[in-house]
C-alpha positions in Angstrom: 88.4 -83.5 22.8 84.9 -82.4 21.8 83.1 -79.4 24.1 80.3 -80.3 26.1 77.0 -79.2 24.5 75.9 -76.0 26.5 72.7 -77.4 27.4 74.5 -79.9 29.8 76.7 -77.0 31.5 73.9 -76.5 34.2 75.5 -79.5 36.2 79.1 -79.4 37.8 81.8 -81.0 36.1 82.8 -84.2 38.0 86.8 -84.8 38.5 86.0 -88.1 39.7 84.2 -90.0 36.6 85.7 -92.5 34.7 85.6 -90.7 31.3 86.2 -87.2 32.8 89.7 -88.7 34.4 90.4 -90.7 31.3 90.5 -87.6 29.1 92.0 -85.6 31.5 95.1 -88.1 31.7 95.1 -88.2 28.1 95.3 -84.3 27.5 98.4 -84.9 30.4 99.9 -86.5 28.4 100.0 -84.2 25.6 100.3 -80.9 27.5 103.8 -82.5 28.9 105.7 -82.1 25.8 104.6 -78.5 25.3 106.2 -77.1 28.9 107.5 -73.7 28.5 110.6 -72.1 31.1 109.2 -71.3 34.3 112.4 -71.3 36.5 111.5 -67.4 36.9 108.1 -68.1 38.4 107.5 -70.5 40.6 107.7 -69.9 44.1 110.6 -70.7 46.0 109.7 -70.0 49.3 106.1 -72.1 49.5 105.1 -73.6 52.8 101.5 -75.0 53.7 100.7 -71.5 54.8 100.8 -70.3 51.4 97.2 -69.3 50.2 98.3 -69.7 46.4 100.8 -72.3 45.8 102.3 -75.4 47.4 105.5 -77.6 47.2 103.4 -79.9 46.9 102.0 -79.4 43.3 104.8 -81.0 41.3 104.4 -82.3 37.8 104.9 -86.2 39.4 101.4 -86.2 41.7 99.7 -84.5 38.4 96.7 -87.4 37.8 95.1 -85.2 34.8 94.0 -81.7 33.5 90.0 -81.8 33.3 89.2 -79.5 29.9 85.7 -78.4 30.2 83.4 -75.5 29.1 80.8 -73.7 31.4 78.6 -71.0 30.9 81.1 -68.2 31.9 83.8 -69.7 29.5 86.6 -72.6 29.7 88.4 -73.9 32.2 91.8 -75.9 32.1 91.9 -77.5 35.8 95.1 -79.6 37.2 94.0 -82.5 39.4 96.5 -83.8 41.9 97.0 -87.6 43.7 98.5 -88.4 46.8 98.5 -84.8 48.7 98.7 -84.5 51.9 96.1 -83.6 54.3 95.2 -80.5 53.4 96.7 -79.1 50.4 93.8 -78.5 47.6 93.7 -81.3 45.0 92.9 -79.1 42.4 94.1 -76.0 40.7 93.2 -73.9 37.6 92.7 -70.8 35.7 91.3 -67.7 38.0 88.8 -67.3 36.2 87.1 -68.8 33.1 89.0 -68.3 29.7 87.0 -66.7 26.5 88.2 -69.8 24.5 89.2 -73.2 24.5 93.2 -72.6 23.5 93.2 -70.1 25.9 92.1 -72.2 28.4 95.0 -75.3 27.2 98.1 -72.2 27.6 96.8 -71.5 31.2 97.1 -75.2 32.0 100.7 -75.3 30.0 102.0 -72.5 32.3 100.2 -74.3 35.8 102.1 -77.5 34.0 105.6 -76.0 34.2 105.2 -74.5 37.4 104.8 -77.6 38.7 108.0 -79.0 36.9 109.9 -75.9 38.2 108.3 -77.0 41.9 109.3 -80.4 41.5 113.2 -79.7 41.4 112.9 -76.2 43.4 111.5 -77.2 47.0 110.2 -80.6 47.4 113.3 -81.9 49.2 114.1 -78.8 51.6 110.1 -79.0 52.4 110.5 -82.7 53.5 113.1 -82.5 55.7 111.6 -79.4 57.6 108.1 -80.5 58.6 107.2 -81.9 61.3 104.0 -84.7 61.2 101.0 -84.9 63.2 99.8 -88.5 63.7 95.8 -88.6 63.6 94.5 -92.1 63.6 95.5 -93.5 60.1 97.0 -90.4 58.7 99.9 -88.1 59.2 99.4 -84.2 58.9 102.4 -82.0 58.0 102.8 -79.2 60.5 105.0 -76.0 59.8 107.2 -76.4 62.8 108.3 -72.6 62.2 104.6 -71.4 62.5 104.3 -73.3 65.6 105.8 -70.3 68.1 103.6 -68.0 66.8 100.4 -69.6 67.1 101.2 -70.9 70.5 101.2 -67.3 71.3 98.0 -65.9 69.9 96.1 -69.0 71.0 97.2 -68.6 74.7 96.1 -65.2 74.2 92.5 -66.1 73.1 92.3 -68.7 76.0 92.5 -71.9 74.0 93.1 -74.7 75.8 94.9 -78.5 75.1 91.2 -80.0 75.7 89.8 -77.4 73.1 92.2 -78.6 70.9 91.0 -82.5 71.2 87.9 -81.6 71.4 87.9 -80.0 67.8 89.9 -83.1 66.4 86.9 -85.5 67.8 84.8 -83.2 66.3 86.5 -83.2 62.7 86.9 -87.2 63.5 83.1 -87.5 63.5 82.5 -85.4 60.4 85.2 -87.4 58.3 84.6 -90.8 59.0 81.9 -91.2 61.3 84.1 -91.6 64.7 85.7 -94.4 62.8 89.3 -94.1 62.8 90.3 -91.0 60.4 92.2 -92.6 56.7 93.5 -91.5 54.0 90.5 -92.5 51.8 88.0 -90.8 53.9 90.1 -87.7 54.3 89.8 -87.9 50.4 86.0 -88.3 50.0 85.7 -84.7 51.9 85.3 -81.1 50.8 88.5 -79.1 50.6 87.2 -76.9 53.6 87.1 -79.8 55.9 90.7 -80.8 54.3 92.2 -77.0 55.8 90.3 -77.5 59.1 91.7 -80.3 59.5 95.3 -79.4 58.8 94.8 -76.1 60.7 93.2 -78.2 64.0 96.3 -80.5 63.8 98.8 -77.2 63.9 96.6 -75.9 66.7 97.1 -78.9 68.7 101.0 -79.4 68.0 101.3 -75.6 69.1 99.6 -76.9 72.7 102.2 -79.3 72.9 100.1 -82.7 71.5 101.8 -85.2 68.4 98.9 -87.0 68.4 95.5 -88.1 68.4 93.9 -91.5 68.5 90.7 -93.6 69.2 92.1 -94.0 72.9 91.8 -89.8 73.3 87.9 -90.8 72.7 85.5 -89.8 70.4 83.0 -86.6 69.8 80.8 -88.2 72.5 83.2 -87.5 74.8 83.9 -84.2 74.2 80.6 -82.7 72.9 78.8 -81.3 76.1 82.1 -79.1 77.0 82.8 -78.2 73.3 79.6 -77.8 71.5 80.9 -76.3 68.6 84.4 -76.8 67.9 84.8 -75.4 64.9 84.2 -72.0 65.2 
C-alpha cells in the first residue's frame, strides 16, 4: 500500500471510508499468516474494567488494520465489529512508529494477542456477565464490581432516580430520545460509548435491569437532574 502524501496528513484518517476499510481488510488478511506466539502475553484475567485490554478483542471481530502515516510517524490501528457497548472499536500502537515496518510488527503483535484472547477468555467472560437491557441494546455489567460500587455510590448520595435520570440523559444524546440501537450506539464517540456502559453499571448497582421508553424520556427528568453527567 502506497503512503499518503504528507501534504494530505493535516486531515484525520477516516476508519469508516470505503477505500480506507478496503485496504485495511486487505492488509488483514495478510498480517494473519504472519502471527507470532503470544500465549505469554495476553491477559488472562481482562474484564470491562480493564483500562488496556478486553476479552473482547479477539482475532474473529477484527474488520481491518487501517496503515496510515501522520506527521509524528506511522500508525498500524486494529478496527473491531460487533463490540459491545462500550468496549473501544479501535486499538493501535502507543505512539506513532519512526517507520512504516515498524508500524506493520506492532499490529502483528496486537494481531496475535487477539488470537491468544480468542481461546484464553471469551467463554469464561460470557457466562459471567450479567446484561443491562437499554431500549434496543443490551449492556454487559461486571456483576463482581457491582457490591462495590453500590457502596461508594450510597456513600456519595446517589440515588435510583439519579441513575434514570442520567440514562434519559445519555438516551437523548445518542439517538435523540428515540429508542437507544445498536447503530446509533455505533455512530457515537468512544466517550459516550464508556458513559454509557459506566451509567448502565451505576444503575444495576441501585437495583434497576432496565431502562425503556415507558421510564420516560430527558424531558422528564431534566428540571431535577440538570446535568447528569457529571
Amino acid at each position: 500500500m502506497a503512503p499518503f502524501e504528507l501534504g494530505t496528513l493535516i486531515m484525520a484518517y477516516d476508519y469508516g471510508s470505503r477505500p480506507n476499510r478496503r485496504r485495511a481488510a486487505a492488509l488483514l488478511e495478510t498480517l494473519k499468516g504472519k502471527l507470532i506466539d503470544a500465549s505469554k502475553a495476553v491477559e488472562r484475567s481482562a474484564t470491562m474494567q480493564a483500562a488496556t485490554s478486553s476479552p473482547h478483542w479477539r482475532l474473529s471481530n477484527v474488520a481491518g488494520v487501517h496503515l496510515y502515516e501522520t506527521a509524528s510517524g506511522w500508525n498500524a490501528d486494529i478496527a473491531f465489529e460487533d463490540l459491545p457497548v462500550g468496549v473501544p472499536t479501535v486499538i493501535g500502537n502507543a505512539v506513532p512508529c519512526t517507520s512504516r515496518q515498524d508500524a506493520l510488527q506492532s499490529a502483528i503483535r496486537n494481531l496475535s494477542l487477539c488470537a491468544e484472547r480468542e481461546k484464553a477468555v471469551m467463554a469464561n467472560f460470557d457466562t459471567v456477565m450479567r446484561w443491562f437491557v437499554f431500549d434496543d441494546i443490551e449492556v454487559p455489567v461486571d456483576p463482581d464490581y457491582l457490591p462495590g460500587i453500590a457502596a461508594k455510590l450510597a456513600d456519595e448520595g446517589h440515588t435510583y432516580e439519579d441513575a434514570l435520570g442520567r440514562l434519559a440523559y445519555l438516551r437523548h444524546v445518542i439517538s435523540g430520545d428515540e429508542p437507544v440501537t445498536k447503530e446509533a450506539v455505533e455512530a457515537v464517540d468512544d466517550e459516550t460509548r464508556e458513559r454509557l456502559a459506566i451509567d448502565c453499571e451505576i444503575a444495576m448497582a441501585l437495583g434497576r435491569t432496565q431502562f425503556s421508553m415507558a421510564d420516560g424520556v430527558w424531558a422528564d427528568y431534566a428540571s431535577a437532574s440538570p446535568n447528569p453527567m457529571h
